[in-house]
LOBA-518368 format. One record per residue (C-alpha): residue in one letter; x, y, z; residue number from 1. Coordinates in steps of 0.2 Angstrom, whole numbers, padded with zeros to 4 digits. Layout:
residues N
[site "A" [X Y Z] NUM]
...
END
This chain:
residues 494
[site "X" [-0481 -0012 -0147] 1]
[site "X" [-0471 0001 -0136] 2]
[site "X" [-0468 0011 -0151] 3]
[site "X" [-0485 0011 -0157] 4]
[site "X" [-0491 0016 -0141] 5]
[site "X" [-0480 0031 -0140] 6]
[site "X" [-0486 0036 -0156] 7]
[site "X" [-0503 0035 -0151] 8]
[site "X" [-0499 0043 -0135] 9]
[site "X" [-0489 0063 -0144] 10]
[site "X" [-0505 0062 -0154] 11]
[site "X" [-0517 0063 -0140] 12]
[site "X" [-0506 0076 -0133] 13]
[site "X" [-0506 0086 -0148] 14]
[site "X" [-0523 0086 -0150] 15]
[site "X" [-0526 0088 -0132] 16]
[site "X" [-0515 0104 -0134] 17]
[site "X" [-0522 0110 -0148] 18]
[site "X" [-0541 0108 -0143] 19]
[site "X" [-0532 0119 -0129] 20]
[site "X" [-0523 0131 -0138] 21]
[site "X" [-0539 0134 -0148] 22]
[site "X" [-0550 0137 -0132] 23]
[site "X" [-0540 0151 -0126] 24]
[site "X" [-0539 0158 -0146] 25]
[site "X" [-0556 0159 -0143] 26]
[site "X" [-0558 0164 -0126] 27]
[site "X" [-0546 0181 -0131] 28]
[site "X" [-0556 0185 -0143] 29]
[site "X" [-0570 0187 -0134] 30]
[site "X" [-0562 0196 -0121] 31]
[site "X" [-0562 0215 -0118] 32]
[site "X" [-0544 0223 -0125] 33]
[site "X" [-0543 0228 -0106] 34]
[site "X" [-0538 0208 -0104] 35]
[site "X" [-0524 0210 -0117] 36]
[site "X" [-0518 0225 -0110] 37]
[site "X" [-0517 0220 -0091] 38]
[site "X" [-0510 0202 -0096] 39]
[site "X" [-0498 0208 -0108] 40]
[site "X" [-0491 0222 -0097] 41]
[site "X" [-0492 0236 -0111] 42]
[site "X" [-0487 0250 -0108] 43]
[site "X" [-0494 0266 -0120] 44]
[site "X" [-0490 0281 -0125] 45]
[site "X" [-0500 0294 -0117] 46]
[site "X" [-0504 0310 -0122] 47]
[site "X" [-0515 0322 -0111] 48]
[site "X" [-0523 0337 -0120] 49]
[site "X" [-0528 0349 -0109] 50]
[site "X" [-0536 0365 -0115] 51]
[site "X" [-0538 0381 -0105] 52]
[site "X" [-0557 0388 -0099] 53]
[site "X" [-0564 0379 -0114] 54]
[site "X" [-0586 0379 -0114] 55]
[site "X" [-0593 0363 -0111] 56]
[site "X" [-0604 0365 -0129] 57]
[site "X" [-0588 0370 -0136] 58]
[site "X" [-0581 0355 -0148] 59]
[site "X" [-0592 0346 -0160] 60]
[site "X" [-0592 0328 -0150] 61]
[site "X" [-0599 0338 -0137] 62]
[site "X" [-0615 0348 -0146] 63]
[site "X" [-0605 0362 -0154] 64]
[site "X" [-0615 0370 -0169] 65]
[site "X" [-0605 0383 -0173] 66]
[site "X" [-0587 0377 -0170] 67]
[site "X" [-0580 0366 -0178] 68]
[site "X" [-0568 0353 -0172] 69]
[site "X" [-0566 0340 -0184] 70]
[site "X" [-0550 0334 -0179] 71]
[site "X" [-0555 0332 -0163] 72]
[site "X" [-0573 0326 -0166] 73]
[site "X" [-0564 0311 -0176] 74]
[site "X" [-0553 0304 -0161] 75]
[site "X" [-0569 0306 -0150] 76]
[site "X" [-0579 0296 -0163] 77]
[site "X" [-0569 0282 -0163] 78]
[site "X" [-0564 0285 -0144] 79]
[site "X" [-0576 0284 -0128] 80]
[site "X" [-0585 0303 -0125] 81]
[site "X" [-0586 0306 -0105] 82]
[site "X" [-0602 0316 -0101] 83]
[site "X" [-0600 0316 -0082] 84]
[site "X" [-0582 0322 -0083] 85]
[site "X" [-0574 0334 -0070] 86]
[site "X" [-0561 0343 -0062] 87]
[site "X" [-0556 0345 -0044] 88]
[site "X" [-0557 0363 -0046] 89]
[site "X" [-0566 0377 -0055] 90]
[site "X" [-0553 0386 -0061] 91]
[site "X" [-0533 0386 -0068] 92]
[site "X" [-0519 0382 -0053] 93]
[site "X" [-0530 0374 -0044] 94]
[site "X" [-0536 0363 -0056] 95]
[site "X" [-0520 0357 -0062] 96]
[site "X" [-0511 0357 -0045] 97]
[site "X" [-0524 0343 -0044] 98]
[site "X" [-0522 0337 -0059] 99]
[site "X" [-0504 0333 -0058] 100]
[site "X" [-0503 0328 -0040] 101]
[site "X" [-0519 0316 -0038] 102]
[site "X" [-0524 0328 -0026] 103]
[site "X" [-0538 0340 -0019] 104]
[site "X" [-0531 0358 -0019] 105]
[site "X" [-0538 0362 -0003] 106]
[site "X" [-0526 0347 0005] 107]
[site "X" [-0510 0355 -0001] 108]
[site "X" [-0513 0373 0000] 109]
[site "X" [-0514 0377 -0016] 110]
[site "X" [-0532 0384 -0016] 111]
[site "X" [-0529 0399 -0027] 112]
[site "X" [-0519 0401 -0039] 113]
[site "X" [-0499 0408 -0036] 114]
[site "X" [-0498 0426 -0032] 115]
[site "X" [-0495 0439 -0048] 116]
[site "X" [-0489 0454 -0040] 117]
[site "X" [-0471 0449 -0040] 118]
[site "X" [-0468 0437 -0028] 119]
[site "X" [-0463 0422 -0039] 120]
[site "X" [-0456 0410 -0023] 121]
[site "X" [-0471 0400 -0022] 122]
[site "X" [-0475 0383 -0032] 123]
[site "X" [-0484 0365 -0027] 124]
[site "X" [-0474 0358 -0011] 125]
[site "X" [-0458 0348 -0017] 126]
[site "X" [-0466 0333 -0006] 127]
[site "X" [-0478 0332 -0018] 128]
[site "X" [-0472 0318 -0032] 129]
[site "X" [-0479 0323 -0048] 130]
[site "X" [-0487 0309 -0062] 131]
[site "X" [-0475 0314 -0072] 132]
[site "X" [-0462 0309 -0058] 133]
[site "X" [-0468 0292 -0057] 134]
[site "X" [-0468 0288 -0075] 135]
[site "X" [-0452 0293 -0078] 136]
[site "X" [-0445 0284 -0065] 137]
[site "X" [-0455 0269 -0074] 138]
[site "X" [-0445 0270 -0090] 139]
[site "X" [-0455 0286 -0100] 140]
[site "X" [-0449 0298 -0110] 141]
[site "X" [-0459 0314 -0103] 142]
[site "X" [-0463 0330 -0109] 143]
[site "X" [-0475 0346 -0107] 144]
[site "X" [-0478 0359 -0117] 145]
[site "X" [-0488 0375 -0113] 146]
[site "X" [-0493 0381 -0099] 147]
[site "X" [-0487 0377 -0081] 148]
[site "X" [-0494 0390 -0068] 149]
[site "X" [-0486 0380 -0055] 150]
[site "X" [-0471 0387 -0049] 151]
[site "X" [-0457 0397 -0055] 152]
[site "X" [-0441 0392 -0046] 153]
[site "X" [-0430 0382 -0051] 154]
[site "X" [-0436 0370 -0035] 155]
[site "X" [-0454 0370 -0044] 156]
[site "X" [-0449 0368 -0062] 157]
[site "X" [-0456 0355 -0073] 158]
[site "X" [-0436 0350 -0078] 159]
[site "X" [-0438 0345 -0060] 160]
[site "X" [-0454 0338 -0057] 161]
[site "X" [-0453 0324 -0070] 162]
[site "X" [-0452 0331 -0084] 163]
[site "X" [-0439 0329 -0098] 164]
[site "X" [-0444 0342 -0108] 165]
[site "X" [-0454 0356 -0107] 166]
[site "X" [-0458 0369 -0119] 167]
[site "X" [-0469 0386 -0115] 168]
[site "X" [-0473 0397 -0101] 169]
[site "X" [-0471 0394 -0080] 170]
[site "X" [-0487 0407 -0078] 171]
[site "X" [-0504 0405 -0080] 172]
[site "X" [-0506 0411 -0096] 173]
[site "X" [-0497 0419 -0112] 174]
[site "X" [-0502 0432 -0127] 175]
[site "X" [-0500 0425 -0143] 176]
[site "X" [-0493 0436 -0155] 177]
[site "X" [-0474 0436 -0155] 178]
[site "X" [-0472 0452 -0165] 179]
[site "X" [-0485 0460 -0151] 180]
[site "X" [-0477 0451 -0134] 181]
[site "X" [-0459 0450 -0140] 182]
[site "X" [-0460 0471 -0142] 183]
[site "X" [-0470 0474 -0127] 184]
[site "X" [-0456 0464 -0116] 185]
[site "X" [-0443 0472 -0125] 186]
[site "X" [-0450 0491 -0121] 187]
[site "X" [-0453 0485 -0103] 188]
[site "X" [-0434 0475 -0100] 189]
[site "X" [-0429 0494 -0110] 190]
[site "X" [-0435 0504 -0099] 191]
[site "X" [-0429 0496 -0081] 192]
[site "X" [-0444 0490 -0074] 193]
[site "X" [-0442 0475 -0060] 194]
[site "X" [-0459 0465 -0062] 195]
[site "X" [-0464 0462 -0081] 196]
[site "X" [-0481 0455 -0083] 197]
[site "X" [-0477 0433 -0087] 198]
[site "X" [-0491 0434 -0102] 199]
[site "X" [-0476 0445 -0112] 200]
[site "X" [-0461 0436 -0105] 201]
[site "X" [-0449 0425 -0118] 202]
[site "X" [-0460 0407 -0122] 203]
[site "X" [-0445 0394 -0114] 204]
[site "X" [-0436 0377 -0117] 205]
[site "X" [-0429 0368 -0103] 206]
[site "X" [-0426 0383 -0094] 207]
[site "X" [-0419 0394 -0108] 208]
[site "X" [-0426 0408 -0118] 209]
[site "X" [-0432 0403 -0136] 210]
[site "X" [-0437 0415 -0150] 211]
[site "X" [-0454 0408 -0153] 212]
[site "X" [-0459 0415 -0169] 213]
[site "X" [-0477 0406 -0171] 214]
[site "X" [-0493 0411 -0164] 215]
[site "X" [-0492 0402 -0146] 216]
[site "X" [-0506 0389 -0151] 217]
[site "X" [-0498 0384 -0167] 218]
[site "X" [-0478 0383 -0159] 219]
[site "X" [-0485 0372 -0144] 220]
[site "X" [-0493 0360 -0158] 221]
[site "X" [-0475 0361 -0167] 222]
[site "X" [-0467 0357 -0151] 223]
[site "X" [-0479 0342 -0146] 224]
[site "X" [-0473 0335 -0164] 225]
[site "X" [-0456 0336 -0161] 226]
[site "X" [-0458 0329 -0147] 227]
[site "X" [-0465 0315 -0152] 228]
[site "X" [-0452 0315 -0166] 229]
[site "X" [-0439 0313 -0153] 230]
[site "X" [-0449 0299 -0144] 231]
[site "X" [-0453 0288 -0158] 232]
[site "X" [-0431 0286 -0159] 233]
[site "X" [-0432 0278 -0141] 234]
[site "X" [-0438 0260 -0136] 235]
[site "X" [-0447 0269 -0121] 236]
[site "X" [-0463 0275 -0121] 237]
[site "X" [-0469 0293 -0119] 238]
[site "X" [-0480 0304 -0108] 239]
[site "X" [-0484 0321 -0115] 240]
[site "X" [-0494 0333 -0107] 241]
[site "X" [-0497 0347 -0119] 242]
[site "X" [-0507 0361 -0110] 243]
[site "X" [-0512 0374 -0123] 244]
[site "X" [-0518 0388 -0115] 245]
[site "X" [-0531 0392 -0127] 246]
[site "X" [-0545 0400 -0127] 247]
[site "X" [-0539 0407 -0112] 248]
[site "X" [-0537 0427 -0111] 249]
[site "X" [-0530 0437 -0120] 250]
[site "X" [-0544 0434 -0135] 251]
[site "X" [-0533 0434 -0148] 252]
[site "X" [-0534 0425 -0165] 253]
[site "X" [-0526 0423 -0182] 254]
[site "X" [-0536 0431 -0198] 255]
[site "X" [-0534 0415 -0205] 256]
[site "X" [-0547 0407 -0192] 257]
[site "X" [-0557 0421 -0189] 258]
[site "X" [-0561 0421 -0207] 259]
[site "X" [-0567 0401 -0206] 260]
[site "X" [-0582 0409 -0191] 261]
[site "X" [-0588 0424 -0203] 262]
[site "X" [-0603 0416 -0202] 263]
[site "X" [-0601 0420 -0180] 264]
[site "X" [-0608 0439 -0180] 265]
[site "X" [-0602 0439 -0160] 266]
[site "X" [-0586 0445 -0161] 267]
[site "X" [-0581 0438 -0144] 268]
[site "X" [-0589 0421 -0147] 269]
[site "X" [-0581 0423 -0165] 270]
[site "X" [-0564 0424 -0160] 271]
[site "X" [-0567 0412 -0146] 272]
[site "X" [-0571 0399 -0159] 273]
[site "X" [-0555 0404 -0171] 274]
[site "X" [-0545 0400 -0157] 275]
[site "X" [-0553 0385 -0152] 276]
[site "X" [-0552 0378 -0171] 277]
[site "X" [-0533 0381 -0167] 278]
[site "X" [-0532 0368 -0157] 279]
[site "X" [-0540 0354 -0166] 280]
[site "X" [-0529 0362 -0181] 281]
[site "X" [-0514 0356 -0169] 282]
[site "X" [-0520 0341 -0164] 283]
[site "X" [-0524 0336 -0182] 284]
[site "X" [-0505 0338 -0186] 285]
[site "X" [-0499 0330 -0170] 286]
[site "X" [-0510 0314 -0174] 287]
[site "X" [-0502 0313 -0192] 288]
[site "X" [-0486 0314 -0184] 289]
[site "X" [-0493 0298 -0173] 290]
[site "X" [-0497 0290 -0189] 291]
[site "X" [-0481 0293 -0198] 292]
[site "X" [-0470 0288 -0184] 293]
[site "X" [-0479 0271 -0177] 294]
[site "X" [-0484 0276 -0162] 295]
[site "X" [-0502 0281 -0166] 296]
[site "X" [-0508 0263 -0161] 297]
[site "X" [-0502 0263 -0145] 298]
[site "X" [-0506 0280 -0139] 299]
[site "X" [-0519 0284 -0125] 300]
[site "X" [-0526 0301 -0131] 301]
[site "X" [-0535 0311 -0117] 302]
[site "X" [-0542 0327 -0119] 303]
[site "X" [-0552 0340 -0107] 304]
[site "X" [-0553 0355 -0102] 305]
[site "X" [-0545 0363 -0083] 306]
[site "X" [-0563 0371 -0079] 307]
[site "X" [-0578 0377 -0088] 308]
[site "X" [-0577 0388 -0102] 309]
[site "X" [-0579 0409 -0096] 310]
[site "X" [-0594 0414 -0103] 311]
[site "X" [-0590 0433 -0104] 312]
[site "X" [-0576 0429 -0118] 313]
[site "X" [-0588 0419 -0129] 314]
[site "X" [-0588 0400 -0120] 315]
[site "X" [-0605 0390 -0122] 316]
[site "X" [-0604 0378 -0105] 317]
[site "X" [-0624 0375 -0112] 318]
[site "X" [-0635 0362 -0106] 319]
[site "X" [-0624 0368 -0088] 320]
[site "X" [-0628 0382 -0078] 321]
[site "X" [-0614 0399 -0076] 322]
[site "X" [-0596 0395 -0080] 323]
[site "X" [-0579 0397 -0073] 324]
[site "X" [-0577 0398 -0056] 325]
[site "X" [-0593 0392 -0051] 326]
[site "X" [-0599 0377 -0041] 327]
[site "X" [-0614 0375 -0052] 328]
[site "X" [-0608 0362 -0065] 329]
[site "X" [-0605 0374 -0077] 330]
[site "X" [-0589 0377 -0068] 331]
[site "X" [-0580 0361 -0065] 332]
[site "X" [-0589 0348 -0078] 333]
[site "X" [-0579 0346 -0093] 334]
[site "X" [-0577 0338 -0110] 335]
[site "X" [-0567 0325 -0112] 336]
[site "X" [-0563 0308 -0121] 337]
[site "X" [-0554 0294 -0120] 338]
[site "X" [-0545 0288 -0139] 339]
[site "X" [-0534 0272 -0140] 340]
[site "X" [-0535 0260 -0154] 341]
[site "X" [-0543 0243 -0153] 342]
[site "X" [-0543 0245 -0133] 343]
[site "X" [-0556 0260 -0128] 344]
[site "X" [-0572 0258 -0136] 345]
[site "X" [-0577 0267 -0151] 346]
[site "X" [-0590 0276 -0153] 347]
[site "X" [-0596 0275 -0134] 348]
[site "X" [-0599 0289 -0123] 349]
[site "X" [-0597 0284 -0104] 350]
[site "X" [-0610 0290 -0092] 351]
[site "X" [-0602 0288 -0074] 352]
[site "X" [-0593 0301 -0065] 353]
[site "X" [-0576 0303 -0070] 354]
[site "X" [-0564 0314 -0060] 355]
[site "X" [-0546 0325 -0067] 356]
[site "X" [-0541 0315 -0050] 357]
[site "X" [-0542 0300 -0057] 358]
[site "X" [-0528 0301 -0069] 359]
[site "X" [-0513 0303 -0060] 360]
[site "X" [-0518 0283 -0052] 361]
[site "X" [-0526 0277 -0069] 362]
[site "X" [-0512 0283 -0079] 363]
[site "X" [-0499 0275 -0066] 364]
[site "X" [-0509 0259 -0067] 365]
[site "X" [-0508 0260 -0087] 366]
[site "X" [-0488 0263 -0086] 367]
[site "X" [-0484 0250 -0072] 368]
[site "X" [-0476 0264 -0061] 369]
[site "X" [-0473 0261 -0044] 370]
[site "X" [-0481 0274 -0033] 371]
[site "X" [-0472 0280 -0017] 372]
[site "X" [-0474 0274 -0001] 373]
[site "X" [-0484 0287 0008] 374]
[site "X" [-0491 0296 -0008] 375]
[site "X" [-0507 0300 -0004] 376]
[site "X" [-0520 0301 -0019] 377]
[site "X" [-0537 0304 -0019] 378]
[site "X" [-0543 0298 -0034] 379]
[site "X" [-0544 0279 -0040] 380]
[site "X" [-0540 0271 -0054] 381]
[site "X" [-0555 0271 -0064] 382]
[site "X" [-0547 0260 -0080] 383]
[site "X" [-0556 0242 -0079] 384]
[site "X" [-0572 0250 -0073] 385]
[site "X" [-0570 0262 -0090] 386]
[site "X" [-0565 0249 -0100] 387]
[site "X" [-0583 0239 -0096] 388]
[site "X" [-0593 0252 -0096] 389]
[site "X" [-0595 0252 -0075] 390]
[site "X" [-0598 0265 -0063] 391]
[site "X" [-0581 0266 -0056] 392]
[site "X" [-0586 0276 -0039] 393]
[site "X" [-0604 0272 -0036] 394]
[site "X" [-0609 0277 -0019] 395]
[site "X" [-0594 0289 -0017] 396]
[site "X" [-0593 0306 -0019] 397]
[site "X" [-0585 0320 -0028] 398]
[site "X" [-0581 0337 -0022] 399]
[site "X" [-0580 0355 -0026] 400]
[site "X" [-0577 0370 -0016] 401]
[site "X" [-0573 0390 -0022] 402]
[site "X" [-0569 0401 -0009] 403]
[site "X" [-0576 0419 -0010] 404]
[site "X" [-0574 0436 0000] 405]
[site "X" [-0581 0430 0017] 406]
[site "X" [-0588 0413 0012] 407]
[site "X" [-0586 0397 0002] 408]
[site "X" [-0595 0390 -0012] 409]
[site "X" [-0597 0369 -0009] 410]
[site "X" [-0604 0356 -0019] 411]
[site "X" [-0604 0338 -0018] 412]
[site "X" [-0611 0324 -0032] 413]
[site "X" [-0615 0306 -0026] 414]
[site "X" [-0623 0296 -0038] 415]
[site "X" [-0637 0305 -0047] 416]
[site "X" [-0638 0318 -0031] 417]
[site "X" [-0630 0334 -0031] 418]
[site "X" [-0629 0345 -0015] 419]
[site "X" [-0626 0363 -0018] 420]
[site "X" [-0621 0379 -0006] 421]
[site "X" [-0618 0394 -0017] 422]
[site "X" [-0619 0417 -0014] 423]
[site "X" [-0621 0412 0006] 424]
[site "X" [-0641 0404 0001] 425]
[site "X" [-0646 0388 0009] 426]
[site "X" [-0642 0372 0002] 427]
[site "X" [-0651 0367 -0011] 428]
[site "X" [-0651 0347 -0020] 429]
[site "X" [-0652 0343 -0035] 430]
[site "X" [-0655 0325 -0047] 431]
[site "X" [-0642 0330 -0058] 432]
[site "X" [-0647 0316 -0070] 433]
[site "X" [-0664 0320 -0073] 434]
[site "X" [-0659 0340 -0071] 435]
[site "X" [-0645 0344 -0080] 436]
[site "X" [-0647 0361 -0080] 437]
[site "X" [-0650 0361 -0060] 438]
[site "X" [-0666 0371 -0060] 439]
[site "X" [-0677 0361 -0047] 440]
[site "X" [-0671 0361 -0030] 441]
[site "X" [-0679 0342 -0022] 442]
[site "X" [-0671 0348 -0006] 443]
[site "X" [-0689 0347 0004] 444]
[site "X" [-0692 0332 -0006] 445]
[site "X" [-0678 0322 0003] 446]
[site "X" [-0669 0331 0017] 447]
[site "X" [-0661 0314 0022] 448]
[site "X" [-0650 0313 0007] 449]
[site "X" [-0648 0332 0009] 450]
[site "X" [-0644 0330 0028] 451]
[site "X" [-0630 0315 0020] 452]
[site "X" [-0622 0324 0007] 453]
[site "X" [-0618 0343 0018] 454]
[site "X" [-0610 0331 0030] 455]
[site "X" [-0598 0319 0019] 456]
[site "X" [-0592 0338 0012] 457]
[site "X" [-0592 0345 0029] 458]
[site "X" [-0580 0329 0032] 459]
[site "X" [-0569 0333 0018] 460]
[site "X" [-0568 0350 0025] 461]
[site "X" [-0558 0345 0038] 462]
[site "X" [-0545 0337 0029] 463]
[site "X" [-0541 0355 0020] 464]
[site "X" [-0528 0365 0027] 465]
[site "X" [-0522 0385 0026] 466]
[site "X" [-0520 0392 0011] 467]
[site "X" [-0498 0392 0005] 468]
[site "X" [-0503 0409 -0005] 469]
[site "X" [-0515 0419 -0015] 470]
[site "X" [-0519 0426 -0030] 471]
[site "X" [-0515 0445 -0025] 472]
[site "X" [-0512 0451 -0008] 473]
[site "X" [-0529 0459 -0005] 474]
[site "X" [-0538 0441 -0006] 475]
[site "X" [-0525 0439 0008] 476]
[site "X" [-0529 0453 0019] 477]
[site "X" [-0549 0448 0015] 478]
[site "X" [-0546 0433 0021] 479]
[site "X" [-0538 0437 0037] 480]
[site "X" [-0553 0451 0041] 481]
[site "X" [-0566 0437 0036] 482]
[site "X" [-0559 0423 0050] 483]
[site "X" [-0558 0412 0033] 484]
[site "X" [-0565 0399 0030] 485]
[site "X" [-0582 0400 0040] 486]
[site "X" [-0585 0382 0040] 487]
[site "X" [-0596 0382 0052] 488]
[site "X" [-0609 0393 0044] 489]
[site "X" [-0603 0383 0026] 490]
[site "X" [-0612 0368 0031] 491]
[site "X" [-0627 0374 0042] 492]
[site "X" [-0644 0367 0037] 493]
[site "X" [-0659 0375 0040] 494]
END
């Protein structure tokens, strides 16, 4: 009888335990992948693409009709498209100083980007821990090839920011002909001058001079597949930030690409594209290289731009208004997606404001890294918010702000409201929305919100502090003359 009880008793635990096992079968299968990933602990791969001055209507996934991007276009496709996507600044060091430390430029001084008339002392403060710190201290493999534009010495140098490997130039920009840069350095070295220009100095890696022999765009994609060569030998995971610096100036192209935009009679616009199209012939490669390595699975892809494309090189920033530099959203709102195999949506664009600020917390998040005490970020991490399709900062407010010769540009989005202070005219709102293109100024129609919006960024103002350095000395001595920054006539309201 005891026997026959026990046996009855293991079977109603097995099938207790089964009907159990099967409810949560079926429970995770109905869940988002954003459950699996948060429960399981994975950590990806993660590779940011960031292109240089690229147009918002520059990329097939993003309304291109004359450049092509298929390469691109594909990971989009099967990724999550951002339409509201920006950056904390409207133009190179800035941006990326943001980028990389979680912060606001104005907050650390680095407001402008590094000076170019031979004083190469300057870079981010040392205080500032990097991503790229905190995910190698978690265990990842890192690496960034391209540009840097973040400081020279050896103090400021991605080797000692958190990065394993790095592979480019530290300026903010490069030409891209070794035959034509490789002879203009060599003439210059020959001929004693103390400064030579960084566009024309030897590509690096790790801190020693290589004898790149590729047209830049093309070497930084063969560098971003060996580096992902290395990283598929290692248990860890990888973070790569490859930061081409196409289609930056100079406007150079190869025959080969010009002749795929014949059809582009613009010449500026035509080599633009050719160079563009370079890109997304790398990122082609880099993602078979993914593929062939096992590692394409469990890589996050994210690709943007550092600011708006420069319309006077051939950039399309259209439905946006102006381009680099600006405050209007033609200047800091950027392509982007998100690309990650059965865990980012496919074929979804996501229509919230997402910020370059966020990554440095979102990406920490992904990679379990351990943020340092005191690190201040202002960003958030935006991943579960993403991941359901959610406004990740409704009701909070991102800002923008260019300082020019005696004033400041400002602009501040909260929800579908822009606020807008730009060539010292009076503030203006916008419904960026319903208005894209910002041509109706609703300012009369609702001076509260107005009133709300000039002082949330008068607010933020205060946090900024004194410029670490400038561009050239003259915006220097401007400044001084000028009594920079004006805030108090920045955020005067009629």
């Amino acid at each position: 009888m005891f026997s026959s009880l026990y046996s009855k008793l293991v079977l109603c635990v097995f099938v207790i335990s089964l009907l159990g096992w099967n409810s949560t079968k079926n429970k995770a299968s109905t869940d988002s992948s954003q459950s699996t990933v948060h429960s399981a602990k994975v950590k990806p791969n993660i590779l940011m693409i960031l292109c240089d001055d690229l147009g918002y209507a520059d990329v097939g996934f993003n309304g291109s009709k004359d450049i092509t991007t298929p390469n691109l276009d594909v990971l989009a496709s099967n990724g999550t498209i951002c339409s509201d996507a920006y950056v904390a600044h409207p133009f190179c060091g800035p941006s990326r100083a943001s980028l990389l430390t979680g912060r606001y430029a104005h907050k650390i001084g680095s407001q402008f980007n590094l000076p170019t008339e031979g004083d190469e002392s300057k870079g981010i403060d040392v205080k500032e821990t990097f991503i790229s710190k905190v995910l190698q201290q978690s265990g990842y493999y890192t690496g960034v090839m391209g540009k840097w534009h973040l400081g020279y010495q050896s103090e400021y140098h991605p080797n000692t920011r958190g990065f394993d490997d790095f592979y480019g130039f530290l300026g903010g920009g490069h030409n891209y002909f070794p035959e034509q840069f490789k002879a203009a350095y060599k003439r210059q070295k020959e001929s004693g001058r103390a400064f030579i220009w960084e566009y024309l100095r030897p590509i690096e890696h790790n801190g020693k001079e290589v004898n790149e022999t590729e047209y830049v765009t093309d070497g930084l994609s063969r560098e971003a597949i060996r580096f992902i060569d290395e990283a598929g030998k290692k248990e860890d995971p990888f973070f790569m930030y490859l930061s081409y610096n196409a289609p930056h100036t100079p406007m150079e192209a190869k025959a080969e690409d010009l002749k795929v935009f014949e059809h582009i009679k613009d010449k500026k616009r035509r080599t633009y594209a050719a160079m563009v199209y370079a890109v997304d012939r790398g990122v082609g490669k880099i993602v078979e290289k993914l593929k062939a390595t096992g590692q394409y699975e469990n890589t996050l892809i994210i690709f943007f731009s550092d600011n708006g494309g420069k319309t006077v090189t051939g950039a399309n920033n259209y439905p946006l208004k102006e381009g680099k530099g600006s405050s209007y959203e033609g200047g800091f709102r950027v392509p982007m997606f998100f690309h990650w195999p059965n865990v980012v949506p496919s074929g979804k664009t996501f229509e919230h404001p997402v910020s370059a600020l966020d990554m440095y917390p979102t990406l920490a998040g992904l990679g379990n890294a351990i943020i340092p005490d005191g690190k201040q970020l202002d960003g958030k991490d935006i991943w579960n918010d993403f991941l359901q399709g959610k406004n990740p900062r409704k009701d909070e407010s991102l800002f923008i702000m260019r300082h020019r010769k005696g004033f400041s540009d400002v602009a501040v989005r909260k929800n579908e409201w822009k606020a807008l202070k730009v060539y010292q005219q009076k503030w203006k709102l916008f419904n960026i929305k319903n208005d894209l293109g910002e041509t109706k100024d609703l300012s009369s129609q609702h001076p509260g919100i107005l009133n709300e919006l000039v002082s949330e960024s008068k607010e933020w103002s205060a946090t900024h502090v004194e410029p670490q350095w400038f561009h050239i000395e003259k915006e220097g001595e401007q400044w001084r003359a000028d009594n920079m920054p004006n805030f108090d006539k920045t955020f005067q309201l009629p």
